[in-house]
C-alpha positions, 0 to 999 in steps of 0.5 A: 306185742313187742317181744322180738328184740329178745330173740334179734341175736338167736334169730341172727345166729341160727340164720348164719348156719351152713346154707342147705347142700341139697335142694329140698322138696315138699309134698304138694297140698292135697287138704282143701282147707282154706287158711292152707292157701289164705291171703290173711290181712292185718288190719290195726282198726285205729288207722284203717278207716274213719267213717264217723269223722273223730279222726280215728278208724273204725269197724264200719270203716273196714266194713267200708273197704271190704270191696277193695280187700276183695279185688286185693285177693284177701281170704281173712282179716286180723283185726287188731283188739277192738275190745273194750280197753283204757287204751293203755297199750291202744287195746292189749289191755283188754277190760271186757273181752264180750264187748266192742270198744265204742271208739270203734262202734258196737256190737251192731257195728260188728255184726254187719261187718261179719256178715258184709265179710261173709258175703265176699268170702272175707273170714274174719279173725280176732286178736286174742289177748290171752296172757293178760288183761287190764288193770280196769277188768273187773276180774282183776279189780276183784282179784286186788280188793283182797287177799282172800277174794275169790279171784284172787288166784286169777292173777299171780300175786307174791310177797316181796322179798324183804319187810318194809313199809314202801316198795323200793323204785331203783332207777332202772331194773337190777340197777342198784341202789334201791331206795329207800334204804329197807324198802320192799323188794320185788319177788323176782328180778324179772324185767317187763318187756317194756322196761322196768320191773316186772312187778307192781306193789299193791298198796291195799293187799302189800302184795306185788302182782306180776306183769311182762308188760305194761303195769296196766296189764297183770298177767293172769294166772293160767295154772287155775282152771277157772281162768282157762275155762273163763277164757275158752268161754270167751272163744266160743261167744265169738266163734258163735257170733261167726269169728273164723279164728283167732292170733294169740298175742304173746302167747309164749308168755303164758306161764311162769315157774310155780317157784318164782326165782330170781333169772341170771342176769345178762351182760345186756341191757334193754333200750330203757336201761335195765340190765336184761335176765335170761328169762328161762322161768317166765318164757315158753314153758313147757305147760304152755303145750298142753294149754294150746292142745286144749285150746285146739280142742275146742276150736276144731269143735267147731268143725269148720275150718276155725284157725288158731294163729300165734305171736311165736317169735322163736329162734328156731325150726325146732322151737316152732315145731313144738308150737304146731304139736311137732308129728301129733300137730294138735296145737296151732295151725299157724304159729308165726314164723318171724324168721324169714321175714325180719332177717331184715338182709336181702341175702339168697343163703339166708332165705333159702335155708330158713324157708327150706326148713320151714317146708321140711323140718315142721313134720309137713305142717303148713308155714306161716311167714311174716314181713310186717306187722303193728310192732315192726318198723315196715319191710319197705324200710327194713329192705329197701335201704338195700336199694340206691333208687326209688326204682331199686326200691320197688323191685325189692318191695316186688321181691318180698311181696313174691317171696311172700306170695309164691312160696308154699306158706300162707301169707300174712299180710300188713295194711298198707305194705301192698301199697308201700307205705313207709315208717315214720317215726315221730321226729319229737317226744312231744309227738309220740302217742305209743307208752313205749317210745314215751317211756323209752325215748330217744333210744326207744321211739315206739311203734307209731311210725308203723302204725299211721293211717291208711293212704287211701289216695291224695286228698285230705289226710289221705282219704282215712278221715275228713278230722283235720287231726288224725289220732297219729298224723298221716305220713307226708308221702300220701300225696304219691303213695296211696292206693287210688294213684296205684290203681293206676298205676299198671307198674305199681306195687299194689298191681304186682300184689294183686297179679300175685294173688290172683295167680296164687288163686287161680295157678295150680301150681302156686295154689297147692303144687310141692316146692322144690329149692333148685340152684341151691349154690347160688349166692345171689339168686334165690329160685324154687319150682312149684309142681303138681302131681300131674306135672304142671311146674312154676317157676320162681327166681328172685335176684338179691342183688344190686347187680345183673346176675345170669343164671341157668335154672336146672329144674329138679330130678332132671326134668327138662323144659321145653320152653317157659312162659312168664306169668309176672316179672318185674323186668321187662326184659323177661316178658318174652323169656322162652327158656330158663337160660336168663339175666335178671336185672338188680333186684328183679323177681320173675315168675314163669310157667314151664311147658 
């Protein structure tokens, strides 16, 4: 879901805070357990891979590509929602949470790509879409047949404020006049995440029912226990079946007051024009806590390593804590940390203070970066704009797949960003296919410009299908960009990301050693050091700027290095360093052992 531009501005301010005066230093891993040390995969099942030629991906298509995932050094794949659904939101709005979409096969389909995953050691994780379902989901068909039904309670229904016979429609949310003049206003003034009123009159019942996103998808009410056992039976019909975990969709967005109140408004409006509320009634409530200290509870049932992944966009440290559980860490394994990777600034301050206090300030739980996703334009634009050649631009999207790979966290990954691919946003209304950009045009273009099919190599619509007519059109630069001419590539993207995880694999230092920040009042140059007890070191320097930069690497506690041997750079003029006296060229990333 797209909840970050609610948070862009904390997120920033938190982020011009005093960089750390120290270096700071984690404990090295000792727990063996897999997804502290995972390489995990998004994949958005409509554009990976088409294997029945109607111009759409498909299981069997991911089923198709599991080789290539297993030479990429991927531990677990995120399959987007491949569930039942209408589509509204291309699966968000789920209306059976047992089943397969038939675009997308069947159950058949999925149990072969469980057990084809399984045989490459390839986990494989559902996208749990928790806070709401379809309009067409039968549980809420029933809840909006009567007041006195028995599902009734499984959504959140109000009167509105005033008597009326129609409800009013004012142009955008909180913008007077509301017409016609004595309609039925909402119960609050909350605004949908996207646009409009957070509420929908219901004609049969007279009664509003309350959505944070799309009108297609009520909010379920997770205050009645039924709704909650309903849902935790379903985690564990596909934990059965052989799912290893699951990434809550939205899951800040669970609850709401028991006392629906108006928000205050803001001095803001969204890109719909509505004028924003502070959101402090309908926003990670507390309660939301103890429903994931339950959840964990029947995930972690399961004895095996099952993992609970979170849409967490928080503005800071301290927020995210909670969602692990803080000391007791009995919620999440793995909320998302959006900070580090949509700073969206190639900035060393930045970046080390906000990994720092990912590596310190979680109570020594394990951290989860981000730097793509469905929902956000792609990191090689967002970061690449940095660089003035197509040169400058690999060696940055070298640098973020570096950061990604050698810190401690465990790396979440987007189809298509190992390769480079771009984001192509539609050049005419006409052309989108996400509501989003549909209803928010042009200020608002959507999300179809990073969610564009797989460029698997330069044939015919990129190899994802043989249909002439994709479901969103392949982007132009396929020709080029795509994984079968970077394969061949030994200096191409893809071969740096494939470098870097089988270090991370096979490196004891990057695959559980301690992080240490060490050059700390460098503005240019962020490095740390990777160490195990037994004194194997790895060091790591990556260059943020358009300019050389030499620097002195001091290794922490005054330790002394005999001399260095790179493992991966991308500057040539670094294969050969012996010492950790160097010059990194514009944008360079160098990782080396310390003997």
């Amino acid at each position: 879901m797209k909840l970050h531009n609610l948070f862009t501005a904390s997120l920033l301010a938190a982020a011009l805070v005093a960089p750390l005066a120290n270096a700071q230093t984690s404990e090295p891993a000792t727990d063996k357990t897999w997804w502290k040390h995972a390489v995990i995969y998004e994949i958005y099942p409509r554009s990976f891979q088409d294997t029945n030629g109607d111009g759409m991906g498909d299981l069997n298509g991911i089923t198709q590509r599991l080789d290539y995932l297993k030479e990429l050094g991927v531990d677990a794949i995120w399959i987007s929602p491949m569930f039942p659904s209408p589509q509204v939101d291309f699966g968000y709005d789920i209306s059976d949470y047992r089943g397969v979409d038939r675009q997308y096969g069947t159950m058949k389909d999925m149990d072969r790509l469980l057990a084809e995953a399984k045989k490459r050691n390839i986990k494989i994780l559902l996208d749990f879409v928790l806070n709401h379902t379809s309009d067409k989901h039968p549980w809420f068909i029933e809840s909006a047949s009567s007041k006195n039904n028995p599902k009734r309670d499984w959504y959140i229904w109000r009167d509105g404020k005033n008597t009326g016979t129609v409800p009013c429609n004012p142009a955008h949310q909180n913008a007077a006049p509301y017409t016609p003049p004595g309609c039925i206003q909402p119960p609050t003034n909350w605004v949908s995440i996207f646009g409009g009123s957070a509420w929908e009159f219901n004609d049969k019942t007279k009664q509003f029912y309350y959505h944070a996103f799309y009108t297609q998808q009520p909010d379920l009410n997770w205050r009645n226990p039924q709704v909650e056992k309903a849902m935790f039976d379903v985690l564990r019909f596909w934990m059965d079946k052989g799912v290893y975990g699951f990434r809550l969709d939205a899951v800040p967005e669970l609850f709401e007051t028991v006392a629906l109140k108006d928000e205050a408004l803001t001095n803001k409006k969204n890109k719909y024009g509505d004028i924003l509320t502070t959101r402090t009634n309908s926003h990670d409530l507390p309660e939301v806590h103890d429903t994931m200290r339950r959840m964990r509870g029947v995930v972690d049932s399961y004895h095996d390593g099952r993992v609970l992944i979170g849409e967490t966009y928080l503005p800071n440290v301290e927020d995210l804590d909670k969602w692990y559980g803080g000391a007791k860490k009995d919620e999440l394994q793995l909320p998302m940390d959006m900070q580090v990777g949509f700073t969206n600034k190639l900035d060393a301050t930045r970046f080390r203070k906000l990994i720092g206090e990912a590596e310190t300030e979680i109570h020594g739980s394990q951290p989860l970066f981000v730097f793509d996703n469905h929902d956000r334009d792609r990191s090689w634009d967002r970061y690449g704009k940095f660089g003035k050649t197509p040169e400058q631009k690999l060696a940055i999207a070298k640098l973020l797949a570096t950061m990604l790979l050698t810190s401690r966290s465990t790396a979440l990954m987007y189809y298509g960003q190992e390769i480079g691919m771009t984001t192509d946003k539609p050049a005419r209304k006409e052309d989108v296919r996400d509501p989003n950009g549909i209803h928010g045009w042009p200020k608002e273009k959507g999300r179809d410009g990073e969610r564009r099919p797989m460029q698997w190599d330069s044939s015919a619509q990129a190899g994802f299908s043989t249909n002439a007519t994709t479901w969103l059109g392949v982007t132009p630069n396929y020709t080029t960009i795509n994984v079968a001419a970077e394969k061949a590539n030994p200096n191409s993207l893809l071969n740096w990301y494939k470098q870097l995880t089988a270090l991370r694999r096979n490196n004891a230092a990057l695959h559980e050693g301690s992080m240490t920040m060490i050059n700390t009042s460098d503005a240019n140059v962020l490095s740390w050091v990777r160490s195990t007890a037994d004194g194997k070191m790895v060091v790591v320097s990556m260059n943020m700027s358009a300019e050389p930069q030499k620097i002195a690497l001091a290794l922490p506690s005054g330790k002394a290095a005999q001399s260095v041997h790179t493992l991966v750079t991308s500057d040539d003029a670094l294969k050969n360093a012996s010492t950790l006296d160097v010059t990194l060229a514009p944008y360079a990333s160098w990782v080396a052992e310390v003997k």
